[in-house]
C-alpha positions as CSV (number, residue, x, y, z in Angstrom):
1,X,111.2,-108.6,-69.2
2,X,113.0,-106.1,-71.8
3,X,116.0,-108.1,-71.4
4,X,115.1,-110.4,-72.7
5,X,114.1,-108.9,-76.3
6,X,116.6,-108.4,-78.7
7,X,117.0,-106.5,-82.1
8,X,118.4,-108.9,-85.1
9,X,119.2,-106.4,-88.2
10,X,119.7,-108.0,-91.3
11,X,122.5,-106.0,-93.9
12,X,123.4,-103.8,-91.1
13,X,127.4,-104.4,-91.1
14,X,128.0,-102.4,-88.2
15,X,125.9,-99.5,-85.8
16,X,127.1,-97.0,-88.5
17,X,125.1,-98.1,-91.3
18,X,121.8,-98.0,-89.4
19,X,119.7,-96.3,-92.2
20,X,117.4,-94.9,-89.2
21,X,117.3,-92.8,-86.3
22,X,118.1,-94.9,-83.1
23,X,115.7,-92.4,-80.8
24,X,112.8,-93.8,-83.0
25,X,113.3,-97.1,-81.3
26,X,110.9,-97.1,-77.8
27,X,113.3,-96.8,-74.5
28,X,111.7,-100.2,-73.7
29,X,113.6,-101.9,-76.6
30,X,116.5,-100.2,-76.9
31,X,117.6,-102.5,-73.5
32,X,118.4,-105.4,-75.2
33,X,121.4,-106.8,-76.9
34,X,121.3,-105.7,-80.6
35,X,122.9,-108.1,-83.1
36,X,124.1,-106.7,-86.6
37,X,124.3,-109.3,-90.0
38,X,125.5,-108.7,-93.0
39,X,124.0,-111.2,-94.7
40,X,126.8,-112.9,-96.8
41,X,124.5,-115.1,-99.1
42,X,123.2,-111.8,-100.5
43,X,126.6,-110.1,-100.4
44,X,127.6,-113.3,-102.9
45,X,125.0,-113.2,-104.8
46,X,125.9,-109.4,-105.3
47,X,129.4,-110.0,-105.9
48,X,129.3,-112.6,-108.4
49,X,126.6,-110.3,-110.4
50,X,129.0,-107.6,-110.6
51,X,132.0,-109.5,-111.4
52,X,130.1,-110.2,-114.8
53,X,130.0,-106.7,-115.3
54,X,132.7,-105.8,-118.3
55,X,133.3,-102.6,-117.3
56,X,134.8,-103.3,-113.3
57,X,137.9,-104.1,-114.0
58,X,139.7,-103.0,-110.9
59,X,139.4,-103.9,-106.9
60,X,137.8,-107.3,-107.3
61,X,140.8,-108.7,-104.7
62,X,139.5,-106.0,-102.2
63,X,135.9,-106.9,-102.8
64,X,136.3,-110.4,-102.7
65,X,138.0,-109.8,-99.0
66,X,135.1,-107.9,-97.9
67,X,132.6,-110.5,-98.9
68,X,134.6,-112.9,-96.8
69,X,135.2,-110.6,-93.8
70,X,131.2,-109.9,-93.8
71,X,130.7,-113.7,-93.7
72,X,132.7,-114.3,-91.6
73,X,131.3,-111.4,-89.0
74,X,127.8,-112.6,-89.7
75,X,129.3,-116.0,-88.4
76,X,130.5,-114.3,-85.2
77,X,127.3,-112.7,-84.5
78,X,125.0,-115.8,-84.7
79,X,127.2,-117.4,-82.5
80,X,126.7,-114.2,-79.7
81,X,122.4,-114.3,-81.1
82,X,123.0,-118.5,-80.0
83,X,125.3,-118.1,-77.2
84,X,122.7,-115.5,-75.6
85,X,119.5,-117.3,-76.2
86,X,121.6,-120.2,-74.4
87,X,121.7,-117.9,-71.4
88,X,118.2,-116.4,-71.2
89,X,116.1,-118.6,-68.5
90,X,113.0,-120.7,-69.9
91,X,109.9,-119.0,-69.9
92,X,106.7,-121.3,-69.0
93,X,104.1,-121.8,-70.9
94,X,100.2,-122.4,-70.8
């Protein structure tokens, strides 16, 4: 059954910015597939709030890319969180 549970973490770009200890996670759990988001609505949001800012007047060509390279790797990793619910076999219920 352990499997079958999976982690989703939510403004986790990659393993590397984890902000805990991965041997606090039980054995059990640490099984599954994990799937990293970094959620691009708040990475927008973030974005457009400090392109306001007066004082940044440099790197908003390099931000703006790594707002779109975050969407677009969220993108990728609901489609492996859909493509491997699709494969897990249905559970009955009472």
């Amino acid at each position: 059954m352990a499997a079958n549970i999976a982690f989703l973490f939510t403004n986790v770009s990659s393993p590397l910015h984890l902000n805990f200890p991965r041997d606090t996670v039980p054995n059990i759990l640490n099984c599954g597939p994990q799937f990293l988001i970094n959620n691009p609505i708040a990475l927008q949001k973030k974005y457009l709030k400090l392109k306001n800012v007066q004082n940044i007047k440099t790197g908003w060509p390099h931000l703006r890319g790594m707002v779109k390279a975050d969407g677009q790797g969220a993108l990728e990793s609901l489609a492996d969180l859909f493509d491997w619910l699709d494969g897990l076999e249905p559970q009955p219920t009472t």
